[in-house]
NULUMFI-62579 format. One record per residue (C-alpha): residue in one letter; residue number from 1; y, x, z. Coordinates in Angstrom, 1 decimal. Last residue first. Example, Ala and Ser with C-alpha at 12.3 -4.5 7.8 and 13.67 -1.06 7.14 Angstrom:
<atom code="S" pos="2" y="-1.1" x="13.7" z="7.1"/>
<atom code="A" pos="1" y="-4.5" x="12.3" z="7.8"/>
This chain:
<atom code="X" pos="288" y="40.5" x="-32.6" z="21.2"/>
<atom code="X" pos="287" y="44.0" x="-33.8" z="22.6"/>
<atom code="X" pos="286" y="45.3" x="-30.1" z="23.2"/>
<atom code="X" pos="285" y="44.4" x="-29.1" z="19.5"/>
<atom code="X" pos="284" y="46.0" x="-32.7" z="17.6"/>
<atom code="X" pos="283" y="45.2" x="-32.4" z="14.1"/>
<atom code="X" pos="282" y="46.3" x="-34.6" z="10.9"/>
<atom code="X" pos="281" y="45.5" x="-34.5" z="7.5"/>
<atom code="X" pos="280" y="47.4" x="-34.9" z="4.6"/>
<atom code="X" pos="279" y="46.9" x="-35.4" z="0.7"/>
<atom code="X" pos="278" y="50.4" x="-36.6" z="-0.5"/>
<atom code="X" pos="277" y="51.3" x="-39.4" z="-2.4"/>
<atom code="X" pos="276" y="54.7" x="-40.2" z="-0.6"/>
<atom code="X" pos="275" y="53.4" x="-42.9" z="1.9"/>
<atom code="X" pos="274" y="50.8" x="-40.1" z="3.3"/>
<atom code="X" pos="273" y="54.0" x="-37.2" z="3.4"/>
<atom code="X" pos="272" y="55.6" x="-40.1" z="5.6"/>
<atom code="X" pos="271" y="52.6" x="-41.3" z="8.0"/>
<atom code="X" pos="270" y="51.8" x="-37.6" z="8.2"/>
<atom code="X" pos="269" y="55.2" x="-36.4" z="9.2"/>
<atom code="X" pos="268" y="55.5" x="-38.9" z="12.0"/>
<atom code="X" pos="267" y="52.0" x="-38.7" z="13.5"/>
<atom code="X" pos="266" y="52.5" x="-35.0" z="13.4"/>
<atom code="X" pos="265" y="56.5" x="-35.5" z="15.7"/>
<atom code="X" pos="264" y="54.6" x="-38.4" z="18.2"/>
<atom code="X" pos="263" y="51.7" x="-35.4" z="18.7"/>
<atom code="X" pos="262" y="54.5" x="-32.9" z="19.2"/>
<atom code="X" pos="261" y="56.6" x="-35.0" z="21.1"/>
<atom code="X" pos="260" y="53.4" x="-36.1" z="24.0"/>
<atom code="X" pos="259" y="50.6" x="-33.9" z="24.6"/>
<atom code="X" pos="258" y="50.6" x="-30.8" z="23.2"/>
<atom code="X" pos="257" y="51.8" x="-29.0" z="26.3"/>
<atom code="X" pos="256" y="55.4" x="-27.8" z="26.0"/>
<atom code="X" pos="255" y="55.9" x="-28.8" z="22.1"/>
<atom code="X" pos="254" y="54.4" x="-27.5" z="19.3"/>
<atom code="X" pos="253" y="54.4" x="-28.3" z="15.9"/>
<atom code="X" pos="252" y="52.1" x="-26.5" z="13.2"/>
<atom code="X" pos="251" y="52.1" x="-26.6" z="9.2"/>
<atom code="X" pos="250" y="48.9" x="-25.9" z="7.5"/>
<atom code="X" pos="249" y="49.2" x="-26.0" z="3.3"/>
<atom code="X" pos="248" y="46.2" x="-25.3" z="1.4"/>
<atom code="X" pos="247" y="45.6" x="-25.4" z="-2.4"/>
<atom code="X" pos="246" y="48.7" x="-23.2" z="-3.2"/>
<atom code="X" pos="245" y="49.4" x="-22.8" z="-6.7"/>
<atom code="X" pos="244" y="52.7" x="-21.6" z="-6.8"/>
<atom code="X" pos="243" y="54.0" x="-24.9" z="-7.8"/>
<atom code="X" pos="242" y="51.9" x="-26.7" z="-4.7"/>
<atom code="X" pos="241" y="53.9" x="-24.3" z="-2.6"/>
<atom code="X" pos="240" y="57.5" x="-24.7" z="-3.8"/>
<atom code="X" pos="239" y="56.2" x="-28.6" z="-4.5"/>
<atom code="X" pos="238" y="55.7" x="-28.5" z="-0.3"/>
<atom code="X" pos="237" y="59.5" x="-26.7" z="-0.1"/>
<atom code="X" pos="236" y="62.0" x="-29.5" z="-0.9"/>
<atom code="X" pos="235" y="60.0" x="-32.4" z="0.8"/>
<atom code="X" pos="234" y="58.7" x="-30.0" z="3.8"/>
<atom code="X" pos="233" y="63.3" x="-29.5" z="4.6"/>
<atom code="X" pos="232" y="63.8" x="-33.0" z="4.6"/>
<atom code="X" pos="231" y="61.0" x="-34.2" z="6.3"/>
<atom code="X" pos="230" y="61.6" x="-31.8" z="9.0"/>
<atom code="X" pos="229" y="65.4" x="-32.7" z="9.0"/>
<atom code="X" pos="228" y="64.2" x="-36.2" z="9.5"/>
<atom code="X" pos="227" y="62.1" x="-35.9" z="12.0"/>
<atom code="X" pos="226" y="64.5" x="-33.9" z="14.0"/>
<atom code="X" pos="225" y="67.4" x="-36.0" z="13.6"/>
<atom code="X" pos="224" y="65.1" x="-39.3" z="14.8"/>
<atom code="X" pos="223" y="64.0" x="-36.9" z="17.3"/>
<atom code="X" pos="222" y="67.4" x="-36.0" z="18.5"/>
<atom code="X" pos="221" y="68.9" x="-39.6" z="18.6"/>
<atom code="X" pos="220" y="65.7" x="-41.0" z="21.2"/>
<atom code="X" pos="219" y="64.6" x="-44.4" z="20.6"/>
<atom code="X" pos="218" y="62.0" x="-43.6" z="18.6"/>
<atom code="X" pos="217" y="60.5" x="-41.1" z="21.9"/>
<atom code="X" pos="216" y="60.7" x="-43.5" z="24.1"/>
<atom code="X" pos="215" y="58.7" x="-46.3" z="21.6"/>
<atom code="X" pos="214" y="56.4" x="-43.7" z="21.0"/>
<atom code="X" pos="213" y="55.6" x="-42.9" z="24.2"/>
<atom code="X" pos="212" y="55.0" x="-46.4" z="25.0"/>
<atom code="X" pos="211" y="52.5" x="-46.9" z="21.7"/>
<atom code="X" pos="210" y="50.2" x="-44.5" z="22.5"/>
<atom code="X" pos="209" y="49.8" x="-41.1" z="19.6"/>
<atom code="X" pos="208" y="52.6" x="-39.3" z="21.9"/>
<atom code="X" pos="207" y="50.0" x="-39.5" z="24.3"/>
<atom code="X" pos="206" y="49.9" x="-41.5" z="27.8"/>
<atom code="X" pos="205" y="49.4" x="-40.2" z="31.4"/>
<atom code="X" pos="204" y="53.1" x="-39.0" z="32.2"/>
<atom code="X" pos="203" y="54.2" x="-42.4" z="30.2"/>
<atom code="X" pos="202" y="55.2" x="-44.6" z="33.6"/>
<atom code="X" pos="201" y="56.6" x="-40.6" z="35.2"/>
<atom code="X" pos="200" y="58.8" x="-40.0" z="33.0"/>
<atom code="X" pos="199" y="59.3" x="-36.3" z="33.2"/>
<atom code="X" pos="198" y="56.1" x="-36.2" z="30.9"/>
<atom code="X" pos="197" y="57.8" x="-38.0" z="27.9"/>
<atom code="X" pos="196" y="60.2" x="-35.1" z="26.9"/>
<atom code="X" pos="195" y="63.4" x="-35.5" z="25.4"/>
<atom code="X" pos="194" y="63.6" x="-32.9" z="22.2"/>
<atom code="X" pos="193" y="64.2" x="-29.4" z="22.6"/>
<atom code="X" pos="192" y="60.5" x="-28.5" z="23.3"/>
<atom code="X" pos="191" y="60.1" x="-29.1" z="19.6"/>
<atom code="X" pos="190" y="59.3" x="-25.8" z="18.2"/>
<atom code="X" pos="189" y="58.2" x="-25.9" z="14.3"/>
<atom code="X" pos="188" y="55.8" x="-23.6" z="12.7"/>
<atom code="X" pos="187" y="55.2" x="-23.0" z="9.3"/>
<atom code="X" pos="186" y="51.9" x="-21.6" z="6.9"/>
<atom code="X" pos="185" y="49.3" x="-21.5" z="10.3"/>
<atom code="X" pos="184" y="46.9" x="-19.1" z="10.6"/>
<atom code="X" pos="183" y="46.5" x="-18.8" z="14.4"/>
<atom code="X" pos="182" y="47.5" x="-21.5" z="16.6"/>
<atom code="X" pos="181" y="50.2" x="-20.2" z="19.7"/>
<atom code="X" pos="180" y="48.9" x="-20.2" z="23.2"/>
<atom code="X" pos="179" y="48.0" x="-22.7" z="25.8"/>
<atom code="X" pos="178" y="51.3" x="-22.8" z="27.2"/>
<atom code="X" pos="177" y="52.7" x="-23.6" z="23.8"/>
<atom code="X" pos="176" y="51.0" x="-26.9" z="23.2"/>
<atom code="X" pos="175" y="49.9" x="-27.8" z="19.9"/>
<atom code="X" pos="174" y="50.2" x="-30.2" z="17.0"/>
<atom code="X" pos="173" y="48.7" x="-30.0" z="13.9"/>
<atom code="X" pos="172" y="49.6" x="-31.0" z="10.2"/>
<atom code="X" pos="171" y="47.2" x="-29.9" z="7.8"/>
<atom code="X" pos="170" y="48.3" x="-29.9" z="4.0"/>
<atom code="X" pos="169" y="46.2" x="-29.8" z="0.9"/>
<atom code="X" pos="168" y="47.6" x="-29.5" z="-2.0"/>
<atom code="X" pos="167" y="46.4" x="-31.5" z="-5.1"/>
<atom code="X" pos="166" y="44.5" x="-29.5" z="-8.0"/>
<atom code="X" pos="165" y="41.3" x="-30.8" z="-7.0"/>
<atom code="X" pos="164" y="41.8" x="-34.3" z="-5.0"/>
<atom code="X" pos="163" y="39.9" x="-33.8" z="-1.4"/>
<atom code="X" pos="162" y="36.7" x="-32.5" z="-0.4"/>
<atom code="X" pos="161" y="37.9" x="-28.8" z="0.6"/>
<atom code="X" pos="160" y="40.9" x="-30.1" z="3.2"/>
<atom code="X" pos="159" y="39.1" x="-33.2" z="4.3"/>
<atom code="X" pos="158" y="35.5" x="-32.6" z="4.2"/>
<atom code="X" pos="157" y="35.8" x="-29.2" z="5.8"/>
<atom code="X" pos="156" y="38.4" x="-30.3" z="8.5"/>
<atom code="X" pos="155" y="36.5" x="-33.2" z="9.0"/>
<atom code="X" pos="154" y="33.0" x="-30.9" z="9.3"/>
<atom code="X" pos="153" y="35.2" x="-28.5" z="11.9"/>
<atom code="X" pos="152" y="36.2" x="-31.6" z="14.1"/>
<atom code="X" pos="151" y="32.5" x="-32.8" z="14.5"/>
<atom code="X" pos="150" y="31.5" x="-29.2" z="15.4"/>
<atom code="X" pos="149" y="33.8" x="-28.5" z="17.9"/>
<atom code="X" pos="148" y="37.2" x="-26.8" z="16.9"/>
<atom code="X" pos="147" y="39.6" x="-25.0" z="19.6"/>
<atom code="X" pos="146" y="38.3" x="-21.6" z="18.9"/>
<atom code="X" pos="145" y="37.8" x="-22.8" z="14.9"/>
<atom code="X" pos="144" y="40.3" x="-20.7" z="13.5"/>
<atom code="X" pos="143" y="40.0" x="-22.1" z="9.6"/>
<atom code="X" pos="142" y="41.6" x="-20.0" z="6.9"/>
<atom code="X" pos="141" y="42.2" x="-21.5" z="3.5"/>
<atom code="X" pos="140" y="42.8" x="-19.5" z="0.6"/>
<atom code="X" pos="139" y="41.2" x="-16.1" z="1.7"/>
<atom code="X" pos="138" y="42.2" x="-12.5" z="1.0"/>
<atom code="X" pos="137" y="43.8" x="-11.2" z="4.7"/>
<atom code="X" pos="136" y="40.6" x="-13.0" z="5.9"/>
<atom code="X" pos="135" y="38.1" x="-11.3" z="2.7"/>
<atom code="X" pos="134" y="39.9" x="-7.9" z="3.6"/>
<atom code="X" pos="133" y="39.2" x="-7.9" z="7.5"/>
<atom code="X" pos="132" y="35.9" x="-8.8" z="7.3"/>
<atom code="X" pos="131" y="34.2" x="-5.3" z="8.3"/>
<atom code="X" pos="130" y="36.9" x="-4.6" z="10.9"/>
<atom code="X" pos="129" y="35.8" x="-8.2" z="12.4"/>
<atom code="X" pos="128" y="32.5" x="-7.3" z="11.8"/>
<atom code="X" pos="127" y="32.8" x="-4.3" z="14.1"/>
<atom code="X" pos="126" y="34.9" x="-6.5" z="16.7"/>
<atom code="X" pos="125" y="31.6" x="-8.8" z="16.9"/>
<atom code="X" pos="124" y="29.3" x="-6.0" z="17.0"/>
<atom code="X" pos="123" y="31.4" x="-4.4" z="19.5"/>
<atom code="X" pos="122" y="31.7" x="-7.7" z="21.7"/>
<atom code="X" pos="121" y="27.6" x="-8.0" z="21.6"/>
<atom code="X" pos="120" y="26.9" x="-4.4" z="22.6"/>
<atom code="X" pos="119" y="26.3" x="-1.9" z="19.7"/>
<atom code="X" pos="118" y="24.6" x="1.4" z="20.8"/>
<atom code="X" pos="117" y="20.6" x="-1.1" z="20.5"/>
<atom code="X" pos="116" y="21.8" x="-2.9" z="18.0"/>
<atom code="X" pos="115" y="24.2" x="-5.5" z="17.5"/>
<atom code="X" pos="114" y="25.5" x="-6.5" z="13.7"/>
<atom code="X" pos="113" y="23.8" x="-9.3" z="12.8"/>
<atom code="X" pos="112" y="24.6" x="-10.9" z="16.6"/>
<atom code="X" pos="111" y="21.3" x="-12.2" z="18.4"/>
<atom code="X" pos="110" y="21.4" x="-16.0" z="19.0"/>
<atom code="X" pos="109" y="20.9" x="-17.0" z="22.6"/>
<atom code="X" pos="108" y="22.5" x="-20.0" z="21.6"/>
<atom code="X" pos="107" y="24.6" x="-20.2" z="24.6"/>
<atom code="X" pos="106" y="25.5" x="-16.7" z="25.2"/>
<atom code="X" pos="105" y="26.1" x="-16.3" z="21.3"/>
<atom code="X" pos="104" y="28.7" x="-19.4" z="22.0"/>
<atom code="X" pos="103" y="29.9" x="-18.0" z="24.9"/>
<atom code="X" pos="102" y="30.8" x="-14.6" z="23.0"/>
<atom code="X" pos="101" y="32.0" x="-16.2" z="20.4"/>
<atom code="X" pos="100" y="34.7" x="-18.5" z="22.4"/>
<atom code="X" pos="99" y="35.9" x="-14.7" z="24.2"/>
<atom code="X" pos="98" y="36.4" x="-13.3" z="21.4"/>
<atom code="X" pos="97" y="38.7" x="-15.6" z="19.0"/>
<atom code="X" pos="96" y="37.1" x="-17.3" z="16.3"/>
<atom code="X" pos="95" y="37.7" x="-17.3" z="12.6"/>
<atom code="X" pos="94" y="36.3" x="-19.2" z="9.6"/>
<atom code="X" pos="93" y="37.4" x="-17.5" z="5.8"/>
<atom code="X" pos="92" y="37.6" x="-20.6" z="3.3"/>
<atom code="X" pos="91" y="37.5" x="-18.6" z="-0.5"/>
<atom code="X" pos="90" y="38.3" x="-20.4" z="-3.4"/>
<atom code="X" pos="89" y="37.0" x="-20.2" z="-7.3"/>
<atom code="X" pos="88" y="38.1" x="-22.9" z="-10.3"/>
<atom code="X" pos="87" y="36.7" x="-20.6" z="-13.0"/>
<atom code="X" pos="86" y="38.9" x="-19.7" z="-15.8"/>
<atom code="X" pos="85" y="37.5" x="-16.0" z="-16.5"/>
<atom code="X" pos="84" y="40.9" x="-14.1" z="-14.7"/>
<atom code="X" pos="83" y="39.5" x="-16.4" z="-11.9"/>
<atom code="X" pos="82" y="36.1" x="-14.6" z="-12.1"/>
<atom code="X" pos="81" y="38.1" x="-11.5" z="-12.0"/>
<atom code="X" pos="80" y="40.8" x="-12.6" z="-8.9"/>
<atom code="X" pos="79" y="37.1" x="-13.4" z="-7.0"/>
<atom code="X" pos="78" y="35.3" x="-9.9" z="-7.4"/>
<atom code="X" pos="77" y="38.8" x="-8.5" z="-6.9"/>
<atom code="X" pos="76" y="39.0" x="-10.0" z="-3.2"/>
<atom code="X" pos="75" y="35.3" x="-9.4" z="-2.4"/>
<atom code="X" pos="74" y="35.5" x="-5.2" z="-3.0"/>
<atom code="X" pos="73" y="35.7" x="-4.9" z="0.1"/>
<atom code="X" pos="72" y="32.8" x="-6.8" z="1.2"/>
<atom code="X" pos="71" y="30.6" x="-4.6" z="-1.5"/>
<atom code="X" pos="70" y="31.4" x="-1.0" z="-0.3"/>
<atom code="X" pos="69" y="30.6" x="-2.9" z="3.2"/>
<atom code="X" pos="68" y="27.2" x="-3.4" z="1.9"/>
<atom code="X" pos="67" y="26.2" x="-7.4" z="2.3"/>
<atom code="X" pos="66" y="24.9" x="-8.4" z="6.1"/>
<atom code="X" pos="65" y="28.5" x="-8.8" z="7.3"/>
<atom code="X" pos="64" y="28.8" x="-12.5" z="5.4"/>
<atom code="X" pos="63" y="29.0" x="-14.4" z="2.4"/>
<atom code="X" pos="62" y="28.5" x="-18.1" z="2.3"/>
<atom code="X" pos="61" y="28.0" x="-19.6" z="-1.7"/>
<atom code="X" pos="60" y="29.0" x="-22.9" z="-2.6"/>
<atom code="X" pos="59" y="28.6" x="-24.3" z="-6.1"/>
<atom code="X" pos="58" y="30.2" x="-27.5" z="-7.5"/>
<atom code="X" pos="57" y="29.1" x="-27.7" z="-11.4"/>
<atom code="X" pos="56" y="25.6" x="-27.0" z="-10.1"/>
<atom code="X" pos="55" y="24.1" x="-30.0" z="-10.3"/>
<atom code="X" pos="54" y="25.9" x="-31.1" z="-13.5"/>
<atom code="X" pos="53" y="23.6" x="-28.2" z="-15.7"/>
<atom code="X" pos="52" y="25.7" x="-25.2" z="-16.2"/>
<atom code="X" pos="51" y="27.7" x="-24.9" z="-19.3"/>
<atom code="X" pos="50" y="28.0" x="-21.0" z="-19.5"/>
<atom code="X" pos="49" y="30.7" x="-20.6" z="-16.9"/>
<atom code="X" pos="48" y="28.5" x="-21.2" z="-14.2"/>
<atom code="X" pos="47" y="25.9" x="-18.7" z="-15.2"/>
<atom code="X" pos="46" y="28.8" x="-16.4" z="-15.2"/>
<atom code="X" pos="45" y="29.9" x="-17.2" z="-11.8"/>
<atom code="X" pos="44" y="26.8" x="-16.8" z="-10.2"/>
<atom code="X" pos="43" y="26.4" x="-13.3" z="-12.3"/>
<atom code="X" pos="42" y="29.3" x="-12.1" z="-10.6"/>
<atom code="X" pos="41" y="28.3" x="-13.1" z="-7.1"/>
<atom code="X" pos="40" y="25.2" x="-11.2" z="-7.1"/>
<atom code="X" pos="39" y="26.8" x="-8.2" z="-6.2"/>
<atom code="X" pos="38" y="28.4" x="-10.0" z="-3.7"/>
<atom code="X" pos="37" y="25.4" x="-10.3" z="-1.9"/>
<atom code="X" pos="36" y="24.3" x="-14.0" z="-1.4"/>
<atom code="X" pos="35" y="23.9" x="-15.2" z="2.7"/>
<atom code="X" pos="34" y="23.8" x="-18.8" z="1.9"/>
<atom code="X" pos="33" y="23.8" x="-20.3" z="-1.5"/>
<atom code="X" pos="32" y="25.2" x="-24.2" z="-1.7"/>
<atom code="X" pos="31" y="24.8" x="-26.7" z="-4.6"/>
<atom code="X" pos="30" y="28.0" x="-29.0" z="-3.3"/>
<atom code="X" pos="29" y="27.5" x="-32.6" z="-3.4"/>
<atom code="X" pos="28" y="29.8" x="-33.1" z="-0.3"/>
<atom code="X" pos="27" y="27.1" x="-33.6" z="1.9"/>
<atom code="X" pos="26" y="26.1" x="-29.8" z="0.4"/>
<atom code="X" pos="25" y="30.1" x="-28.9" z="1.7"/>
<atom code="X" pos="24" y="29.0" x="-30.3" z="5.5"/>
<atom code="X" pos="23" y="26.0" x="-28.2" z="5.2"/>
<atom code="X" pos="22" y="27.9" x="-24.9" z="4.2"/>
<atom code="X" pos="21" y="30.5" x="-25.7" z="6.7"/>
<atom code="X" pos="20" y="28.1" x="-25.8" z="9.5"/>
<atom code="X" pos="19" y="26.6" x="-22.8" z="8.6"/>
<atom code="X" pos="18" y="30.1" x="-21.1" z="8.5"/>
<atom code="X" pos="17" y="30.7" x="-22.5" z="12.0"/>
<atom code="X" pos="16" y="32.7" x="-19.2" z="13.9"/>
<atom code="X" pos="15" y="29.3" x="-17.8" z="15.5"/>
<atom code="X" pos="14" y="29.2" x="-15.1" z="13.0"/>
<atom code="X" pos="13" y="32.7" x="-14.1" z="11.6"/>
<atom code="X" pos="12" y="34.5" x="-15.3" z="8.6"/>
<atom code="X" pos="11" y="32.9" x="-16.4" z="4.6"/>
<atom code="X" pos="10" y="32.5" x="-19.8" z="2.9"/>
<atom code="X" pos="9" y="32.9" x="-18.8" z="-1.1"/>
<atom code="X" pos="8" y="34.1" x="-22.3" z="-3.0"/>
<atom code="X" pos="7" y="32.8" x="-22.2" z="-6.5"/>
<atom code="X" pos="6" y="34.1" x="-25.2" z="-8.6"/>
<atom code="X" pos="5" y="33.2" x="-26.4" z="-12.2"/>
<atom code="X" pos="4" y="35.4" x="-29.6" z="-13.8"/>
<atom code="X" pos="3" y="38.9" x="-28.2" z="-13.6"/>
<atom code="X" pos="2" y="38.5" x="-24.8" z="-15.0"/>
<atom code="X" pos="1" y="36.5" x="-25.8" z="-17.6"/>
């Protein structure tokens, strides 16, 4: 039972894309419930349990500020007792930093749930926050989507909730550290140590995804050492994870910008981990 009926809960922060990834989940022939109270989340699960009819043997519900706060908090043991009951139940938590929210309530002109006439926009957003913290410290798969547009959050959606049950999922994105570290991220690897491309000034406009900086970068001893060791170390730990019963997996390397070794380094991984079975995904922030 536990394999064949799913209930993903889509929860996080107003403005972060939860609408968008309830629709993208419904293109994935989800039956999705938008703005349920948590009370009613318990008898969801129970009619699910009972031999539901095949349309809703992949439910989505999205939770959010509007339930009680006595009832957000008490989310996380809501979910570990209808997964005491066998049900198949995750919980994707969508995150945004301030400043992106803000624009994107400027640019909507959508009014904030949680603003009222003592409550400017920023406290209403930092309110929920506080509000949400124990669903995001709960949550299987966490989803900052400050960097994300819309097309990029529905592949992440499709790819990391969409794909094999019972299969980790694992995102591999690259970054560049003078535009600040990625939030919610499983590892993180620094390879500013390697040769960089942007010194040379023939590959200065390419990506580590073209094929001159990836010749450069193949020929150089320290990636090939540092590729492999990477390989080496995700092949021992990723069946740690899987073992454990991870579903999600996000592993992040950086380099100076997040142009050029970091984006050569996640094409890298995900060509191997791809070869070996895996269910992989890759991300490039400073490209998007």
């Amino acid at each position: 039972m536990a394999n064949e009926i799913k209930l993903q809960i889509v929860t996080g922060l107003s403005g972060s894309g939860k609408t968008i990834a309830l629709h993208t989940l419904e293109d994935l022939g989800y039956y999705c419930i938008d703005n349920l109270p948590v009370s009613l989340l318990v008898s969801v699960s129970d009619y699910l349990n009972d031999e539901p009819e095949e349309t809703f043997k992949k439910t989505a519900v999205g939770i959010d500020a509007r339930s009680q706060p006595s009832q957000i908090s008490n989310l996380p043991e809501v979910v570990k007792s209808i997964r005491q009951r066998g049900l198949d139940c995750n919980m994707l938590f969508l995150d945004a930093q301030l400043d992106t929210l803000i624009k994107r309530f400027s640019e909507t002109r959508r009014k904030h749930p949680l603003t009222n006439q003592q409550r400017s926009l920023s406290e209403a957003i930092q309110h929920e926050r506080d509000l949400l913290q124990p669903l995001n410290e709960a949550a299987d798969l966490r989803i900052d989507t400050t960097h994300t547009n819309v097309h990029e959050l529905r592949d992440l959606v499709r790819n990391r909730i969409g794909g094999e049950s019972g299969q980790v999922s694992i995102l591999f994105e690259s970054f560049g550290f003078k535009h600040g570290l990625p939030r919610d991220v499983d590892y993180l690897f620094d390879v500013r140590c390697l040769p960089n491309p942007y010194w040379q000034t023939e590959l200065r406009s390419y990506t580590g995804m073209d094929r001159p900086v990836a010749d450069f970068l193949h020929e150089q001893e320290e990636t090939k050492k540092m590729v492999a060791d990477l390989i080496d170390f995700l092949s021992r730990w990723i069946p740690a994870f899987e073992a454990d019963g991870r579903s999600y997996l996000t592993i992040a390397i950086g380099c100076t910008g997040g142009q050029h070794r970091s984006v050569y380094v996640v094409e890298c991984l995900v060509k191997h981990f791809k070869a070996a079975g895996l269910q992989v995904m890759s991300r490039h922030r400073e490209l998007s």
